[in-house]
C-alpha positions in Angstrom: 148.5 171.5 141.3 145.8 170.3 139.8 145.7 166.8 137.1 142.8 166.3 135.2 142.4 162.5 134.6 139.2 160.3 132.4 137.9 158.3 135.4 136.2 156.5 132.8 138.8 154.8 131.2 140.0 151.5 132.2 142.5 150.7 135.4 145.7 150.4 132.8 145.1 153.3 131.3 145.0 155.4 134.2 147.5 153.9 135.6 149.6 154.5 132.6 148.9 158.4 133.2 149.3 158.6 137.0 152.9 157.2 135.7 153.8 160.5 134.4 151.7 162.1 137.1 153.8 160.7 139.9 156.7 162.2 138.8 154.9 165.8 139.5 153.6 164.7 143.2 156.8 163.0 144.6 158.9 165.6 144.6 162.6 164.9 146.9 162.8 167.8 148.3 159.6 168.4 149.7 158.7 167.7 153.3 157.8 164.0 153.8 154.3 164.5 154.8 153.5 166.6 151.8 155.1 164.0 149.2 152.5 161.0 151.3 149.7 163.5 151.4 149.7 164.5 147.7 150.7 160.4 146.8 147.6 159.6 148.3 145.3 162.3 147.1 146.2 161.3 143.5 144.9 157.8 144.0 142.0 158.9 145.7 141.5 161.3 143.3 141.9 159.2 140.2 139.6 156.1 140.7 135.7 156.1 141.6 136.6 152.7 143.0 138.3 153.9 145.9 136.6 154.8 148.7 139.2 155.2 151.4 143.2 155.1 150.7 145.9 155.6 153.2 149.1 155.0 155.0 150.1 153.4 158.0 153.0 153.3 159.9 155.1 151.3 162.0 156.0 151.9 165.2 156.9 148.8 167.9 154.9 146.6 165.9 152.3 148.4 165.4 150.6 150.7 162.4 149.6 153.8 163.3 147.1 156.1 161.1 149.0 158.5 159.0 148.2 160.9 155.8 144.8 159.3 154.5 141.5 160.5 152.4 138.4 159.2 153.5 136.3 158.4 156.2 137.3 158.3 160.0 139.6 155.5 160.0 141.2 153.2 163.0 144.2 154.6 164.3 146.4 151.6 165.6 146.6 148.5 164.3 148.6 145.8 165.5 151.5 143.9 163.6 149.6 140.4 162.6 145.6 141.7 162.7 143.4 142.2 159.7 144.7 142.7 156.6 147.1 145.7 157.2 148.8 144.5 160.5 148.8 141.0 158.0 150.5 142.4 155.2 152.9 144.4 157.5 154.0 140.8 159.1 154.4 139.0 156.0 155.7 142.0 154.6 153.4 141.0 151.3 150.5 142.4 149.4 147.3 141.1 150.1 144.1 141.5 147.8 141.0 140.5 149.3 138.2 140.5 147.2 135.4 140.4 150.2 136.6 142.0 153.5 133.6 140.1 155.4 135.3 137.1 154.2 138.5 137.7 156.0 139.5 136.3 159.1 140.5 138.4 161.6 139.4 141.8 159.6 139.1 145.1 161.2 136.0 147.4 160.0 137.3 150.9 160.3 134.4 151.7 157.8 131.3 149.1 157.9 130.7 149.8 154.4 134.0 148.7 153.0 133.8 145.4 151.2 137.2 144.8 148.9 141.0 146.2 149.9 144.3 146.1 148.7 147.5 146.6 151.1 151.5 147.0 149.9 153.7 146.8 152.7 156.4 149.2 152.6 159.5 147.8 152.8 163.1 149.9 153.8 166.0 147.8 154.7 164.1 144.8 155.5 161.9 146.5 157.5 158.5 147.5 157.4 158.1 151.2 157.6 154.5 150.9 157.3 151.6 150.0 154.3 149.8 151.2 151.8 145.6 150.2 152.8 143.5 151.3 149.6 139.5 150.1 150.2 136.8 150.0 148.2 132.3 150.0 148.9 132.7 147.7 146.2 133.6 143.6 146.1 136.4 142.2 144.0 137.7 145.7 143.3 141.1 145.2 143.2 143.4 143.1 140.6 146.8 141.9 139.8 146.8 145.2 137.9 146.4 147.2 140.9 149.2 145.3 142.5 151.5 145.6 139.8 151.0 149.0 139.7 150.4 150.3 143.2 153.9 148.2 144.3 155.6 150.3 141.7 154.2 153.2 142.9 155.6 152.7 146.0 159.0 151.4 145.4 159.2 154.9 143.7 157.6 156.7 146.6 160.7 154.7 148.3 163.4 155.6 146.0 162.5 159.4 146.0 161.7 160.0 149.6 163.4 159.4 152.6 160.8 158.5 154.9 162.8 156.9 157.8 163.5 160.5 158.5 159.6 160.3 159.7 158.9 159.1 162.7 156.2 158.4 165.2 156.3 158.9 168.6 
């Protein structure tokens, strides 16, 4: 399947498309790795700004790596450190505009300046987050929180990803 989106237009507008995209990517009744794997690919796929996008996923209070495009990233992160393990304990989205900025960050990739995490939340729980980075400061916006947040509250709705586990 292949989309062929204007990376040059502005972060609404394709936004606005990957809305009708999504609908094509998350598909019920695929496995659950394949439904994360092509969620994430569209993203990364969409935006120049992105440089790394991602999911991790809980386990004992801790994120471990999952389906991502991008560099080599960490592979456990715990439950309260940097912004993922942050955003997973507060169970909140978090935009930083300058990663070096951050207390506590972790640099999985040195030349990521600017992230965005959504927590994904299942019962009350957090089944893991969302990281999208960027080589770029101030990279991400309201925008991409409104938008990435609905994303994955439909990601949420269509997929039943307690049935994936980590062991």
């Amino acid at each position: 399947m292949e989309f062929n989106l204007d990376k040059n237009k502005s972060d609404i507008d394709i936004y606005e498309e990957l809305s009708i995209l999504i609908d094509h990517v998350i598909i019920p009744t695929d496995r659950i790795i394949s439904n994360l794997s092509n969620f994430i690919a569209l993203f990364k796929d969409a935006f120049t700004k992105i440089s790394w996008i991602g999911f991790y996923i809980t386990n004992n209070n801790k994120l471990f790596l999952g389906p991502f495009q991008g560099r080599t990233a960490c592979t456990e992160i715990q439950f309260g450190k940097g912004v993922c393990g942050t955003s997973a304990q507060n169970q909140e989205t978090i935009i930083v505009d300058d990663v070096n900025q951050y207390p506590n960050h972790i640099a999985c990739d040195s030349n990521s300046n600017s992230e965005i995490v959504i927590p994904i939340i299942i019962n009350g729980l957090t089944w893991g987050v969302l990281d999208v980075d960027s080589y770029s400061k101030s990279s991400f916006s309201e925008v991409d929180k409104k938008y990435l947040e609905i994303f994955v509250s439909k990601l949420v709705k269509n997929v039943n990803l307690t049935k994936f586990v980590i062991s």
